[in-house]
C-alpha positions in Angstrom: -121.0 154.7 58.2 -122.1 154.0 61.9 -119.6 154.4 64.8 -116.9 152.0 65.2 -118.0 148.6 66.5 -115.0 146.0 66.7 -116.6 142.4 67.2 -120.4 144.0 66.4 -122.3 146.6 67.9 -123.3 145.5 71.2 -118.7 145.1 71.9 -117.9 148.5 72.4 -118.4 152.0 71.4 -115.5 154.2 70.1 -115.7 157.4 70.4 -113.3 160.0 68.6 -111.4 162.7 70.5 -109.4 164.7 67.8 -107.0 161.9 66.4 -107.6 159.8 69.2 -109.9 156.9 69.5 -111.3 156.6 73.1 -113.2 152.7 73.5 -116.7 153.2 75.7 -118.2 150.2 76.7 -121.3 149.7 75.9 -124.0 147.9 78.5 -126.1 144.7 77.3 -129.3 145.8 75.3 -132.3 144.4 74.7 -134.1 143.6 71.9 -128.6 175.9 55.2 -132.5 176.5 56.1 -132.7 178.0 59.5 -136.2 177.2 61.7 -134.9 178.8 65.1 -138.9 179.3 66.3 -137.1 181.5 68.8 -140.2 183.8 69.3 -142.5 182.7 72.4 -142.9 179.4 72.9 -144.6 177.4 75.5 -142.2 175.6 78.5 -143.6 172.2 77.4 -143.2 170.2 74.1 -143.8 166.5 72.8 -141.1 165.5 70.8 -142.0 164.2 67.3 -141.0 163.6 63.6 -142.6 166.9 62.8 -139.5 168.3 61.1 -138.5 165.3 59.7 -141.2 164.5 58.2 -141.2 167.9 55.9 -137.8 166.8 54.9 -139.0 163.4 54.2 -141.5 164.5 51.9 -139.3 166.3 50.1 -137.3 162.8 49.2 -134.7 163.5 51.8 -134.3 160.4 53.5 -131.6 160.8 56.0 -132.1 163.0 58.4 -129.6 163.4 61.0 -130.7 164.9 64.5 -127.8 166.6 65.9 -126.7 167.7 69.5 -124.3 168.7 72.4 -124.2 167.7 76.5 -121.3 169.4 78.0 -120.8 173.0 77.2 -120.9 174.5 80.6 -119.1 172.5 83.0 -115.6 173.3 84.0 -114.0 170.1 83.8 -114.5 167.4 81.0 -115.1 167.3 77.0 -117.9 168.5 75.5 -119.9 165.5 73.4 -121.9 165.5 70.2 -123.6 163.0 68.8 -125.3 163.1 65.4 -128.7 160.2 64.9 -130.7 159.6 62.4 -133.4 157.5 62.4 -135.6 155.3 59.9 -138.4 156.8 58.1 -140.7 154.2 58.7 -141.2 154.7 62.4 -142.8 158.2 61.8 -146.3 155.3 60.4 -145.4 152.5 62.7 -144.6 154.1 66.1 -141.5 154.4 67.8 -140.5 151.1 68.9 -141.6 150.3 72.5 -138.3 150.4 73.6 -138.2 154.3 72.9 -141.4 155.1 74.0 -141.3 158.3 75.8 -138.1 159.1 74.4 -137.0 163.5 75.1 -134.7 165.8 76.0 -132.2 164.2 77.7 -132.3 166.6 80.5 -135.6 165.4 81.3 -134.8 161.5 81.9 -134.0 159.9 84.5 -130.5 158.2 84.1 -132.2 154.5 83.6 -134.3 156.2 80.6 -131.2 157.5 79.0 -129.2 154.2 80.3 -132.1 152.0 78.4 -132.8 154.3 75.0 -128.7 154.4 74.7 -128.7 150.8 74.8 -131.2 150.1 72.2 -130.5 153.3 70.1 -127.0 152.1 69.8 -128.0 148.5 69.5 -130.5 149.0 66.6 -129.2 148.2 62.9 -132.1 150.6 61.8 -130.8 154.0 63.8 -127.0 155.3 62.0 -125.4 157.2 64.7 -121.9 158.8 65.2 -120.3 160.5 68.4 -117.7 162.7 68.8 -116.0 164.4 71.9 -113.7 167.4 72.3 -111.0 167.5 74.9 -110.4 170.0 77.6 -107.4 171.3 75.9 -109.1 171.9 72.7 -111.7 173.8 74.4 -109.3 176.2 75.9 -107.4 176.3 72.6 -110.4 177.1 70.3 -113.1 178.2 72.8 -116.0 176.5 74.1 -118.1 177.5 71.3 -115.7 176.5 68.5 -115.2 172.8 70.5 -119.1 172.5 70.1 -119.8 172.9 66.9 -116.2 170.9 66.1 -117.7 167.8 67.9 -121.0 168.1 65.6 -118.6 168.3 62.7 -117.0 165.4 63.9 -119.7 163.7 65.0 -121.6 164.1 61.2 -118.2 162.9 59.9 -118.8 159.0 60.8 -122.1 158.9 59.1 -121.3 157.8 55.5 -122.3 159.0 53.0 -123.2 162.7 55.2 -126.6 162.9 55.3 -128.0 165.6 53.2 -129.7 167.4 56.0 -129.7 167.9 59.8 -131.8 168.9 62.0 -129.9 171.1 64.7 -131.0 171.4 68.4 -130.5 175.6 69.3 -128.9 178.4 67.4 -127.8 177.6 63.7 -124.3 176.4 63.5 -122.6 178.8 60.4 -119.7 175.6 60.3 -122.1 173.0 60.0 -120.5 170.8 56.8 -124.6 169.6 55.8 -127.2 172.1 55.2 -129.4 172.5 58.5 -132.4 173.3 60.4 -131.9 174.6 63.9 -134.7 174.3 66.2 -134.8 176.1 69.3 -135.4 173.5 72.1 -134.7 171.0 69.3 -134.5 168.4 72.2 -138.2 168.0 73.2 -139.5 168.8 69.5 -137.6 166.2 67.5 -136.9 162.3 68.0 -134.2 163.0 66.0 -132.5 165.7 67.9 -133.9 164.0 71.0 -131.9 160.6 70.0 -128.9 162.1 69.7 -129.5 164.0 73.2 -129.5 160.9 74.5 -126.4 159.5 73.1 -124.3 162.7 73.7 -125.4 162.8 77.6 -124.9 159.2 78.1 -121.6 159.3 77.0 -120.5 162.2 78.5 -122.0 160.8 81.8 -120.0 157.6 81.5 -117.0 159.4 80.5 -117.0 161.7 83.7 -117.4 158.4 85.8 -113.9 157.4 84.4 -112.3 160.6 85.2 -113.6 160.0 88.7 -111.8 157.0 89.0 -109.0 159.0 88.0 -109.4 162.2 89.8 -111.6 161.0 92.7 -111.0 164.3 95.0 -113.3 166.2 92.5 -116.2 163.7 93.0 -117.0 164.0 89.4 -119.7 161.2 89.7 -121.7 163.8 91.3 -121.6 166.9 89.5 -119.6 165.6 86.4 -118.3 168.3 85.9 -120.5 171.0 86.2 -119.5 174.1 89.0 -121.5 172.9 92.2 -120.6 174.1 95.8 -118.9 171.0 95.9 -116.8 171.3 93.1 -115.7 174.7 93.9 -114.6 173.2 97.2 -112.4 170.6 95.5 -110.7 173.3 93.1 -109.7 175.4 96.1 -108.4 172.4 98.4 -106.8 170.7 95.2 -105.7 172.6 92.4 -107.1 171.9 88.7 -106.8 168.8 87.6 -105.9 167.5 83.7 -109.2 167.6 82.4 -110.0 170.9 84.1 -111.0 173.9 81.5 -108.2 176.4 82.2 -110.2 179.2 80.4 -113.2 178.8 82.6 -113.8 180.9 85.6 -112.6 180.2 88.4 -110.1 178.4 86.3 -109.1 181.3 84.6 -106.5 183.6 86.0 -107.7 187.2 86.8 -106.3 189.6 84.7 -104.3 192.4 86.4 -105.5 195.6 87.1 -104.7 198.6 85.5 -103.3 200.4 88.9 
Protein backbone atom coordinates (compact mmCIF):
# COMPACT_ATOMS: atom_id res chain seq x y z
CA UNK A 1 0.00 0.00 0.00
CA UNK A 2 1.45 3.57 -0.66
CA UNK A 3 1.44 6.24 2.09
CA UNK A 4 -1.72 7.67 3.20
CA UNK A 5 -3.20 10.15 0.73
CA UNK A 6 -6.78 11.53 1.90
CA UNK A 7 -8.33 13.34 -1.23
CA UNK A 8 -5.40 11.72 -3.69
CA UNK A 9 -1.83 11.99 -3.68
CA UNK A 10 -0.91 15.35 -4.48
CA UNK A 11 -3.53 16.42 -0.79
CA UNK A 12 -1.18 15.57 1.71
CA UNK A 13 1.36 13.25 3.00
CA UNK A 14 0.98 11.37 6.36
CA UNK A 15 3.65 10.42 7.95
CA UNK A 16 3.61 7.86 10.95
CA UNK A 17 5.28 8.65 14.29
CA UNK A 18 4.76 5.55 16.58
CA UNK A 19 0.77 5.53 16.88
CA UNK A 20 0.55 8.84 15.70
CA UNK A 21 -0.22 10.10 12.33
CA UNK A 22 1.62 13.48 11.65
CA UNK A 23 -0.10 15.25 8.06
CA UNK A 24 2.88 16.87 5.78
CA UNK A 25 1.85 18.87 3.16
CA UNK A 26 2.84 18.13 0.14
CA UNK A 27 3.99 21.03 -2.67
CA UNK A 28 2.16 21.09 -6.25
CA UNK A 29 4.01 18.58 -8.72
CA UNK A 30 4.42 18.40 -12.09
CA UNK A 31 3.73 16.04 -14.42
CA UNK A 32 19.10 -11.74 4.22
CA UNK A 33 21.99 -11.32 1.45
CA UNK A 34 24.45 -8.89 2.64
CA UNK A 35 26.56 -6.70 -0.38
CA UNK A 36 28.33 -4.16 2.11
CA UNK A 37 31.30 -3.55 -0.76
CA UNK A 38 32.87 -2.04 2.37
CA UNK A 39 36.50 -2.68 1.01
CA UNK A 40 38.09 0.50 -0.95
CA UNK A 41 35.94 2.19 -2.89
CA UNK A 42 36.35 5.26 -5.00
CA UNK A 43 34.74 8.88 -3.36
CA UNK A 44 32.58 9.16 -6.50
CA UNK A 45 29.60 6.97 -7.84
CA UNK A 46 26.64 7.17 -10.43
CA UNK A 47 23.71 5.96 -9.05
CA UNK A 48 21.92 3.16 -11.09
CA UNK A 49 19.60 0.06 -11.14
CA UNK A 50 22.75 -2.05 -10.91
CA UNK A 51 21.46 -4.00 -7.83
CA UNK A 52 18.05 -4.03 -8.83
CA UNK A 53 18.42 -5.27 -11.79
CA UNK A 54 20.19 -8.66 -10.32
CA UNK A 55 17.16 -8.95 -8.28
CA UNK A 56 14.98 -8.33 -11.14
CA UNK A 57 16.34 -11.00 -13.08
CA UNK A 58 15.77 -13.21 -10.57
CA UNK A 59 11.77 -12.61 -10.91
CA UNK A 60 11.79 -10.33 -7.86
CA UNK A 61 9.92 -7.47 -8.92
CA UNK A 62 9.63 -5.22 -6.05
CA UNK A 63 12.36 -3.87 -4.91
CA UNK A 64 12.32 -1.45 -2.19
CA UNK A 65 15.33 1.06 -1.67
CA UNK A 66 15.50 1.82 1.81
CA UNK A 67 17.09 4.77 3.92
CA UNK A 68 17.55 7.24 6.97
CA UNK A 69 18.26 11.32 7.24
CA UNK A 70 18.51 12.25 10.78
CA UNK A 71 20.69 10.14 12.97
CA UNK A 72 23.09 12.66 14.15
CA UNK A 73 21.48 15.77 15.11
CA UNK A 74 20.56 16.60 18.58
CA UNK A 75 17.13 17.79 18.22
CA UNK A 76 14.33 16.19 15.91
CA UNK A 77 13.19 12.60 14.68
CA UNK A 78 15.07 10.52 12.76
CA UNK A 79 13.13 9.68 9.18
CA UNK A 80 13.06 6.64 6.91
CA UNK A 81 11.58 6.24 4.01
CA UNK A 82 11.32 2.91 1.99
CA UNK A 83 10.80 3.40 -2.41
CA UNK A 84 10.53 1.21 -4.78
CA UNK A 85 10.41 1.91 -8.14
CA UNK A 86 9.07 0.27 -11.60
CA UNK A 87 11.09 -2.12 -13.47
CA UNK A 88 10.59 -0.66 -16.66
CA UNK A 89 12.58 2.48 -16.15
CA UNK A 90 15.85 0.42 -15.81
CA UNK A 91 15.04 0.04 -20.44
CA UNK A 92 13.33 3.35 -20.76
CA UNK A 93 15.33 5.84 -18.74
CA UNK A 94 14.43 7.54 -15.71
CA UNK A 95 11.86 9.93 -16.42
CA UNK A 96 13.10 13.45 -17.15
CA UNK A 97 11.84 14.59 -14.15
CA UNK A 98 14.48 12.41 -12.11
CA UNK A 99 17.19 12.97 -14.25
CA UNK A 100 20.26 13.31 -12.15
CA UNK A 101 18.55 11.96 -9.28
CA UNK A 102 21.51 10.90 -5.98
CA UNK A 103 22.35 10.93 -2.70
CA UNK A 104 20.36 13.29 -1.13
CA UNK A 105 23.32 14.93 0.48
CA UNK A 106 24.50 15.94 -2.77
CA UNK A 107 21.32 18.02 -4.02
CA UNK A 108 20.62 21.14 -3.74
CA UNK A 109 17.25 21.64 -1.77
CA UNK A 110 15.22 22.57 -5.19
CA UNK A 111 16.58 19.01 -6.53
CA UNK A 112 15.28 17.22 -3.59
CA UNK A 113 12.19 19.82 -3.38
CA UNK A 114 11.35 18.83 -7.28
CA UNK A 115 12.25 14.76 -7.23
CA UNK A 116 10.03 14.71 -3.82
CA UNK A 117 7.32 16.21 -5.69
CA UNK A 118 7.18 13.89 -8.57
CA UNK A 119 8.42 10.79 -6.66
CA UNK A 120 5.49 11.19 -4.42
CA UNK A 121 3.22 12.26 -7.16
CA UNK A 122 3.94 9.28 -9.48
CA UNK A 123 1.32 6.30 -9.48
CA UNK A 124 4.27 4.17 -10.82
CA UNK A 125 6.87 4.76 -7.62
CA UNK A 126 5.14 2.76 -4.04
CA UNK A 127 6.63 4.59 -1.24
CA UNK A 128 6.20 4.70 2.56
CA UNK A 129 7.76 7.03 5.31
CA UNK A 130 8.09 6.72 8.72
CA UNK A 131 9.65 8.93 11.53
CA UNK A 132 10.79 8.25 15.11
CA UNK A 133 10.31 10.79 17.83
CA UNK A 134 12.89 12.32 20.13
CA UNK A 135 11.57 10.46 23.01
CA UNK A 136 11.79 7.15 21.35
CA UNK A 137 15.28 7.88 20.47
CA UNK A 138 16.32 8.43 23.99
CA UNK A 139 14.18 5.42 25.07
CA UNK A 140 15.64 2.86 22.61
CA UNK A 141 18.74 4.51 21.33
CA UNK A 142 19.52 6.24 18.23
CA UNK A 143 20.48 3.13 16.57
CA UNK A 144 17.39 1.10 17.56
CA UNK A 145 14.99 4.42 16.38
CA UNK A 146 16.80 3.95 12.92
CA UNK A 147 16.29 0.83 12.00
CA UNK A 148 12.54 1.08 13.87
CA UNK A 149 11.70 3.87 11.24
CA UNK A 150 12.88 1.44 8.26
CA UNK A 151 10.68 -1.17 9.86
CA UNK A 152 8.02 1.16 9.88
CA UNK A 153 8.62 2.73 6.93
CA UNK A 154 8.54 -1.02 4.89
CA UNK A 155 5.33 -1.58 6.94
CA UNK A 156 3.02 0.80 4.55
CA UNK A 157 4.13 -1.02 1.46
CA UNK A 158 1.56 -3.76 0.94
CA UNK A 159 2.05 -6.55 0.32
CA UNK A 160 6.17 -6.13 1.90
CA UNK A 161 8.20 -6.34 -0.85
CA UNK A 162 10.24 -9.43 -1.02
CA UNK A 163 13.63 -7.65 -1.00
CA UNK A 164 15.30 -4.42 -0.04
CA UNK A 165 17.99 -2.88 -1.00
CA UNK A 166 19.65 -1.13 2.24
CA UNK A 167 21.84 2.05 2.09
CA UNK A 168 25.03 1.18 4.86
CA UNK A 169 25.55 -1.56 7.37
CA UNK A 170 22.99 -4.50 7.22
CA UNK A 171 20.14 -4.05 9.49
CA UNK A 172 19.83 -7.70 11.63
CA UNK A 173 15.83 -6.30 12.40
CA UNK A 174 15.13 -5.75 8.94
CA UNK A 175 11.42 -7.73 8.60
CA UNK A 176 12.38 -8.35 4.36
CA UNK A 177 15.42 -10.12 3.37
CA UNK A 178 18.15 -7.34 2.35
CA UNK A 179 21.13 -6.16 0.56
CA UNK A 180 23.05 -3.39 2.30
CA UNK A 181 25.24 -1.38 0.12
CA UNK A 182 27.73 0.76 1.53
CA UNK A 183 27.13 4.29 0.10
CA UNK A 184 23.84 2.76 -1.04
CA UNK A 185 22.76 6.47 -1.77
CA UNK A 186 24.86 7.29 -4.93
CA UNK A 187 24.82 3.55 -6.21
CA UNK A 188 21.20 2.86 -6.32
CA UNK A 189 18.03 4.82 -7.69
CA UNK A 190 16.28 2.98 -5.37
CA UNK A 191 18.15 3.76 -2.25
CA UNK A 192 18.71 7.17 -3.81
CA UNK A 193 14.75 7.74 -4.05
CA UNK A 194 14.09 6.99 -0.76
CA UNK A 195 17.17 9.45 0.31
CA UNK A 196 15.28 11.88 -1.11
CA UNK A 197 12.00 11.33 0.48
CA UNK A 198 13.53 10.77 4.05
CA UNK A 199 15.60 14.17 3.86
CA UNK A 200 12.76 16.18 2.45
CA UNK A 201 10.63 15.27 5.08
CA UNK A 202 12.75 15.60 7.75
CA UNK A 203 13.81 19.05 6.29
CA UNK A 204 10.17 20.16 6.24
CA UNK A 205 9.53 18.78 9.56
CA UNK A 206 12.42 20.81 11.23
CA UNK A 207 10.89 24.02 9.60
CA UNK A 208 7.77 23.30 11.70
CA UNK A 209 9.60 22.89 14.85
CA UNK A 210 11.16 26.28 14.11
CA UNK A 211 7.97 27.88 14.05
CA UNK A 212 7.57 26.34 17.27
CA UNK A 213 10.88 26.65 18.94
CA UNK A 214 12.22 29.71 16.91
CA UNK A 215 15.24 30.47 19.59
CA UNK A 216 17.05 27.30 18.22
CA UNK A 217 16.91 28.53 14.58
CA UNK A 218 16.27 25.08 13.44
CA UNK A 219 15.75 26.33 9.80
CA UNK A 220 19.34 26.59 9.75
CA UNK A 221 21.00 23.73 11.15
CA UNK A 222 17.70 21.54 11.60
CA UNK A 223 18.90 20.10 14.03
CA UNK A 224 22.23 19.22 13.63
CA UNK A 225 25.13 20.57 16.55
CA UNK A 226 26.39 23.85 14.80
CA UNK A 227 28.17 26.72 16.74
CA UNK A 228 24.92 28.20 16.61
CA UNK A 229 22.95 25.60 18.05
CA UNK A 230 25.24 25.09 20.83
CA UNK A 231 24.77 28.77 21.54
CA UNK A 232 20.93 28.43 21.72
CA UNK A 233 21.18 25.18 24.22
CA UNK A 234 23.36 27.22 26.62
CA UNK A 235 21.14 30.58 26.49
CA UNK A 236 17.85 28.46 26.42
CA UNK A 237 17.71 25.12 27.86
CA UNK A 238 16.57 21.96 25.78
CA UNK A 239 13.64 22.18 24.20
CA UNK A 240 10.74 19.24 23.61
CA UNK A 241 12.13 17.75 20.65
CA UNK A 242 15.70 17.96 22.04
CA UNK A 243 17.59 14.32 22.34
CA UNK A 244 18.18 14.16 26.04
CA UNK A 245 20.79 11.27 25.55
CA UNK A 246 22.86 13.29 23.17
CA UNK A 247 25.91 15.11 24.29
CA UNK A 248 25.71 18.04 25.42
CA UNK A 249 22.29 17.00 26.20
CA UNK A 250 23.26 14.38 28.33
CA UNK A 251 24.10 14.85 31.87
CA UNK A 252 27.72 14.11 32.88
CA UNK A 253 28.09 11.37 34.97
CA UNK A 254 29.67 11.97 38.34
CA UNK A 255 33.03 11.24 39.24
CA UNK A 256 34.26 8.57 41.18
CA UNK A 257 36.06 11.08 43.85
Amino acid sequence: MLASFPGGRDAALYVRQGCLTLPLTLPACQPAACAAHSGRMSAKFTASFEFEQALWQQGILRVAGVDEAGRGPLAGPVVAAAAILPPRWAAAGLPAELQGLNDSKQLTETRREKYFAFLTACAEVEFGIAQVDAARIDALNILQATHCAMNEALAQLRPLPPHALVDGRPVKTLRVPQTAIVKGDARSFSIAAASVLAKVTRDRLMLAYHAQFPEYGFDAHKGYGTAQHLAAIARFGACPIHRQTFAPLKPREPGLF
